[in-house]
C-alpha positions in Angstrom: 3.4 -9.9 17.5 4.8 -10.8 14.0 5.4 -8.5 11.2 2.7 -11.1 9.5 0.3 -10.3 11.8 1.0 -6.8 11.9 0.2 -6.2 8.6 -2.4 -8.2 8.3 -4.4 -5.6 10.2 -3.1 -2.7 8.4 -4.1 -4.0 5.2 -7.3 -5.0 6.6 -7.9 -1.2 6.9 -6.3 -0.5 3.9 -8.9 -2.8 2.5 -12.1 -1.0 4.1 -11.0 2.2 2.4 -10.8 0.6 -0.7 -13.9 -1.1 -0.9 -15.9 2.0 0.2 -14.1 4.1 -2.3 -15.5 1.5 -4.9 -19.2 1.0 -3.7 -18.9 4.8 -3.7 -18.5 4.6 -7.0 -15.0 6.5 -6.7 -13.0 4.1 -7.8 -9.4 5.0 -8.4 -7.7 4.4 -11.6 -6.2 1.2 -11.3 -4.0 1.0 -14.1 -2.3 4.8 -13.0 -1.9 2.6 -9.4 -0.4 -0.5 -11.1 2.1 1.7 -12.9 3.2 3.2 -9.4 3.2 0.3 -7.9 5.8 -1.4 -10.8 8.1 1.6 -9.6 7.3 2.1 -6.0 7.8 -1.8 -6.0 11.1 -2.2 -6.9 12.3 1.1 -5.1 11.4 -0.5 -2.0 13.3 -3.6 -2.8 16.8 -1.7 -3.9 16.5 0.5 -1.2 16.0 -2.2 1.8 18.1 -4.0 0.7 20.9 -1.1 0.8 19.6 -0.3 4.4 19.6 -3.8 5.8 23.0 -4.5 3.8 24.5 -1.8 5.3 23.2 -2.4 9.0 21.0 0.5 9.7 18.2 -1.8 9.8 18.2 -5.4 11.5 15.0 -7.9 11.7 14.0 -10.4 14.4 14.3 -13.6 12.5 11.9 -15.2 14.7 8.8 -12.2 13.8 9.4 -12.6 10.2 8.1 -15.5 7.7 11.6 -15.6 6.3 10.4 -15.1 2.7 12.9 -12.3 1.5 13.7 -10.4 -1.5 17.2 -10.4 -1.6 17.9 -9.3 1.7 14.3 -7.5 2.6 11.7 -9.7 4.1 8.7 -9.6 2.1 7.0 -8.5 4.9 8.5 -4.8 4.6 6.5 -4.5 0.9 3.3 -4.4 2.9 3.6 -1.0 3.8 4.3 0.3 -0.1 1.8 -2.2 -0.8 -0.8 0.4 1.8 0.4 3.0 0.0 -0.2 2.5 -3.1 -4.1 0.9 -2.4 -4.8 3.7 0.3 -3.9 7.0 -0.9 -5.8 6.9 -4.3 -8.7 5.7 -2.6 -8.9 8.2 0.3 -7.7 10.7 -2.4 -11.3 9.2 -4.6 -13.6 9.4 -1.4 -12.1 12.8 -0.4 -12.9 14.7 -4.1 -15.3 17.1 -4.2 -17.5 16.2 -7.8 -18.7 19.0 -9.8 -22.6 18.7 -9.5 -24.4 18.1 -12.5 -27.0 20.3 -14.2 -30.2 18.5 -12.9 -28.9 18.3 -9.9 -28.6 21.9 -9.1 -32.2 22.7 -10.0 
């Protein structure tokens, strides 16, 4: 299986949760996430690149698309890409909402 493929599927979960956190009408903020995501971004591109520079990490040329970011194959953003889409929407469709007034009568 390729790293493609692999996270293909993940993101196709990642995805679900999303989309029911909007229809839910729980929608995270968006423009908080794209701010993260601007910083969790690059993170993830200075530090792969240290770890596969360095030789603590190694990738199958063959399972990758062989689309990199300096070193990092772009196939290793995916997974800060989950992040940043998953956790504010399972954080949305996990908050309790304060019930309004007619609602409690």
């Amino acid at each position: 299986m390729t790293y493609t493929l692999l996270n293909i599927v993940f993101l196709a979960v990642v995805a679900l949760v999303a989309i029911a956190a909007v229809v839910a009408r729980r929608s995270p903020r968006w423009r908080a996430v794209g701010l993260a995501a601007l910083l969790l971004l690059t993170m993830t591109a200075i530090f792969d690149n240290v770890i596969i520079g360095t030789g603590l990490v190694a990738y199958d040329d063959s399972l990758i698309s062989g689309v990199r970011i300096g070193l990092a194959p772009i196939e290793d953003f995916a997974y800060t890409v989950a992040a940043l889409v998953l956790l504010p929407a399972v954080w949305e469709l996990l908050a309790r909402r304060p019930q309004r007034q007619d609602e409690i009568s």
